[in-house]
Phi, psi and omega in degrees: 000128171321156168261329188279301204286117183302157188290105173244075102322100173295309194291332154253025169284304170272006139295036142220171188308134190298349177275007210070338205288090180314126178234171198232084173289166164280131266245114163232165190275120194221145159263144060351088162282131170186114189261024181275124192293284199315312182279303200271336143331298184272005133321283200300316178309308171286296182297323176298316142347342182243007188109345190257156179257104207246099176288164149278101188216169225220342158232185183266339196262335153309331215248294167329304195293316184295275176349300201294339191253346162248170165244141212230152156258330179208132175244129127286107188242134180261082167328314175263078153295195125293162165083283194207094153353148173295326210281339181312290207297304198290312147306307155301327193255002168286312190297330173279326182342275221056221184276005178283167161274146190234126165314165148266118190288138167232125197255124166240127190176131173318321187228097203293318187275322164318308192271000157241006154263005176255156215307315211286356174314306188301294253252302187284356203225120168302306178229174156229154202256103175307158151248138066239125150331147168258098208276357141323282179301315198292319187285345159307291173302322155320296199279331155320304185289342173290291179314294197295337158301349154300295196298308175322294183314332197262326198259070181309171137306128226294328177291340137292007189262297179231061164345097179117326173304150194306169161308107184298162209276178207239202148204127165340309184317307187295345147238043149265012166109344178297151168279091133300134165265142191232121172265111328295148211145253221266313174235119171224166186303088186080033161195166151211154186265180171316325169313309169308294184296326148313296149347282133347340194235059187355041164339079182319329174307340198244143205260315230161162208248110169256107192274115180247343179216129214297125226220126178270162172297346155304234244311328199263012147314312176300359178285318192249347165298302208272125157356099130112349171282340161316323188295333194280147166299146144324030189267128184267090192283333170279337181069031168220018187260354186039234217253008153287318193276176167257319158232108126352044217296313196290029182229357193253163165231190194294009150263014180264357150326311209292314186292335153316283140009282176321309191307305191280346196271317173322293172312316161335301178327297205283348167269011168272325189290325184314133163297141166271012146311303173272333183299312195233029150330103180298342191283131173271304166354292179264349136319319154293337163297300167324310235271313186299356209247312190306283179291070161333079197213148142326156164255109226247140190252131145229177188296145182209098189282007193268345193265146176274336200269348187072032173176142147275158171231154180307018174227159179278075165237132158317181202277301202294304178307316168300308175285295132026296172302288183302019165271314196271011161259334155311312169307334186250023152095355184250352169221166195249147101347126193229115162336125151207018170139137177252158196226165160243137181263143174282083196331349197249328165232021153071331186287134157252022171287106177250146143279111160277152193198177179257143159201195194266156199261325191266331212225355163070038170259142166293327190308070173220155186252146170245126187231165194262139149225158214270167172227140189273141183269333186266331188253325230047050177263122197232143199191161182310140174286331169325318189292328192280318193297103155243113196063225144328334198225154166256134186231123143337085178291005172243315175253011164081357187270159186266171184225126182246327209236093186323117182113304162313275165275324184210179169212184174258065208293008189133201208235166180214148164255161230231132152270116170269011149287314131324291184117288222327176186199120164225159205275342170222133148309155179246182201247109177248159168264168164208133192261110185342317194248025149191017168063339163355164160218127167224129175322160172298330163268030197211358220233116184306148169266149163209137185255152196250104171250174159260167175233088172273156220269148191260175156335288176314317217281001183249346188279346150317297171294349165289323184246342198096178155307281144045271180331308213294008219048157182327288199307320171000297191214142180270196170347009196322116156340308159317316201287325202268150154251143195357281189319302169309311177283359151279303176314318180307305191313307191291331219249341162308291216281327187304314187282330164306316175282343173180063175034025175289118215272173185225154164220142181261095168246156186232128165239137185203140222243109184328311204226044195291307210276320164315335184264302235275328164309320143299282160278004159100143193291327182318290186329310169310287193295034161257327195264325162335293179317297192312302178318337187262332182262340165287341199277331173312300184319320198277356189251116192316315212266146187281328217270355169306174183182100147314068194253158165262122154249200198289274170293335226237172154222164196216104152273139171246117185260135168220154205098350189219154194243154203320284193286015180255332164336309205292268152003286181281341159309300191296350148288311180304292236252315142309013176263322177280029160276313231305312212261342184284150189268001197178140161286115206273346201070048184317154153203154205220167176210134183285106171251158176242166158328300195309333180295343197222023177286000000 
């Protein structure tokens, strides 16, 4: 490493954690099928480097042949091999297995959905790795499919566990064919099985969260500790969760599957869409985006006199923890405000179950009466009738005359409420709370207000969940690791060791496009990435230098320029990417951040 110079080691920039933070995983045996040199190299690299021991095989019938001769923790398979596909490789040796242990199999493939909608897809491959690799990911998933194949070995099944013992019980829902997560089972207060943690890695396979035994929305907080379970509905087999679940189960009968269906076949869609930005987000915020972006639904208050706040909202959140988010993503714009009601608060425990009531102005006892009271004409003496009333007859309690004749002597000008705790007498009660949840009494002109809203997801806030950090622009955020693919960061690595060795300076630009959701909302996603693509090969055509080097990514696209430095670069990009517009059929928005060496100390 230069002494003058920032540490651009790629290779060990990425054997740590996106926070920086060095981990010591436990040490495992993994084959890499890939018959690509640049990936399963830099595969071998990131994983040894991390403790593990990484065969090689360069086709499906090496892999197979591997398979069969080693035991293994994990295989990574490259779905287009030569010779024989992963999915081939991955089929054939489940079928030969018998009692040997079979690895967790992982599908490396451009077409992540395709190969898991098809059956034998679902059935052989534990996970699957989208390309362009995430180099993040892949060592996360490795040592998680690793773990939870641990965790398998240890959670036998309870009729192997205690022969005779009953059967855990089943709920009709689990056999119309859905993957269910089992509430208790699968997710509990401070565990999850192997399933879960399968799940957790978004696992597509998995339909939904089956609430089987009656579970509060505290408890139900592990949903948002672990990655990407947030994301799943929610059905409610107990009928006690309300306005939390997503399906109500104990109201349906067997012809109400279709809608059950809908419900799962939807979310599904819409968690294919999710950025894995947001899928495996840490943030409870953007995870509530997700979530709203999932259930395409608002986030909605209804009345709960069982809540100190009087109204729940539809996600397995406290009341207090929800509105909390969702004020501070309204700030950034991702979610709108909607009016749905005001309540007053008890200044003294924040609840807003107030007893609104009538009382007495001196002493606040509810204890009042309404009496008509009379006005006398001769004296103008006016007073409760109680005070007039002797016997049968009314008497003027100030000038002793009696009064016979209604009109005449006297009349009836309204009413006074009488406190009979007191005496007092006023012309109106006045009006207090008294609080449920901690007996406080607070006047009516002292006692604060709080409105109550829905949150619906604003535009930015769903092209978030779609995109990601991306969306929010370049300037946002800085640089990630994550963000590159594979092929780049072997390009980095060469161009990082050059400036070490003899100061060749380089630039790193990341582009990313303003008004991708808008074209894709109009015309269609397709259309963006047709004009995208174009946008990407004029700007290739248009770069003087051989040694320039264009990648695609997921949001992003990426040039390396070498040889040349960030700021005099910057200047001159910006004629290319106006030259690679001229021709495009729609303004895609281009907008780019510049990084240098220095950017990656």
């Amino acid at each position: 490493m230069s002494e003058t110079g920032p540490n651009l080691d790629m290779l060990s920039v990425i054997t740590k954690n996106p926070e920086g933070a060095p981990e010591l995983p436990v040490a495992r045996r993994i084959l890499v099928a890939e018959d690509s040199p640049t990936t399963h190299e830099i595969l071998k690299m990131l994983l040894s480097q991390r403790g593990h021991h990484v065969d090689i095989a360069t086709d499906g019938e090496q892999a197979l042949a591997a398979l069969r001769q080693n035991s293994y923790d994990v295989a990574l398979l490259d779905f287009h091999l030569p010779r024989m596909d992963g999915l081939q490789v991955a089929t054939i040796f489940r079928r030969e297995a018998g009692d040997r242990k079979i690895p967790k199999l992982i599908a490396i493939t451009l077409d992540a959905e395709g190969l898991l909608a098809h059956p034998e897809g679902c059935h052989n491959f534990d996970h699957v790795l989208p390309k362009p690799l995430d180099i993040y990911e892949v060592a996360r998933v490795v040592e998680d499919q690793a773990e939870i194949a641990d965790m398998e070995a240890r959670e036998a099944p309870p009729a192997e566990k205690s022969p005779g013992s009953a059967a855990v019980s089943r709920s009709p829902l689990e056999s119309l064919g859905h993957n269910f997560l089992t509430w208790p089972g699968d997710i509990q207060a401070g565990h999850l099985s192997a399933r879960a943690i399968q799940a957790s890695l978004a696992d597509p396979r998995f339909d939904g969260i089956l609430i089987k035994e009656p579970v509060s929305v505290e408890d139900l907080g592990a949903i948002w500790r672990a990655k990407a379970l947030f994301s799943l509905p929610i059905v409610d087999a107990t009928g006690l969760l309300g306005h939390a679940s997503d399906v109500d189960a104990s109201k349906l009968t067997a012809r109400d599957t279709t809608y059950l269906e809908q419900v799962l076949g939807k979310a599904h869609d819409r968690r294919m869409k999710l950025d894995r930005d947001v899928r495996f987000s840490e943030d409870l915020g953007e995870q509530l985006i997700g979530r709203l972006f999932v259930a395409d639904q608002p986030l909605a208050p209804t009345y709960d006199p069982q809540s100190k706040w009087l109204v729940s909202y539809n996600v397995a959140l406290a009341t207090a923890v929800a509105v909390r988010e969702a004020e501070a993503l309204c700030e950034r714009g991702l979610l709108r405000r909607e009016f749905f009601d005001r309540f007053h608060v008890c200044p003294q425990c924040d609840s807003l179950r107030l007893h609104v009531r009538e009382e007495c102005r001196q002493c606040h006892s509810p204890q009042l009466e309404e009496e008509q009271y009379l006005h006398h004409f001769r004296c103008a003496y006016q007073g409760p009738e109680r005070e007039f009333r002797r016997g049968d007859r009314l008497v003027c309690p100030k000038c002793r005359y009696e009064l016979t004749h209604f009109g005449f002597d006297y009349d009836r000008p309204g009413s006074m409420v009488v406190c009979d705790a007191c005496g007092h007498a006023a012309s109106e009660p006045a009006v207090g709370f008294v609080c449920l949840d901690c007996g406080g009494h607070v006047d009516s002109d002292i006692a604060p207000p709080r409105d109550i809203y829905s949150y619906h997801l604003t535009d930015q806030g769903a092209g978030f969940a779609e995109h990601g950090h991306s969306l929010l622009g370049t300037a946002s955020h800085a640089l990630r690791f994550a963000d590159l693919p594979l092929e780049l960061v072997v390009a980095l690595n060469s161009a990082a060791k050059k400036y070490n060795d003899a100061q060749v300076p380089f630039t790193l630009i990341s582009l990313h496009y303003r008004n991708e959701k808008e074209i894709a909302a109009q015309h269609g996603a397709r259309t963006f990435a047709k004009v995208r693509d174009l946008f990407i090969e004029n700007l290739r055509t248009s770069l003087s230098s051989d040694a320039d080097l264009v990648v695609s990514g997921h949001s992003r696209d990426f040039v390396l320029m070498a040889g040349s430095e960030p700021e005099e670069t910057k200047a001159d990009f910006d004629l290319l990417v106006a030259a690679a517009e001229k021709t495009l059929r729609c303004d895609i928005g281009p907008e780019f951040q510049v990084f240098g060496p220095g950017d990656f100390a």
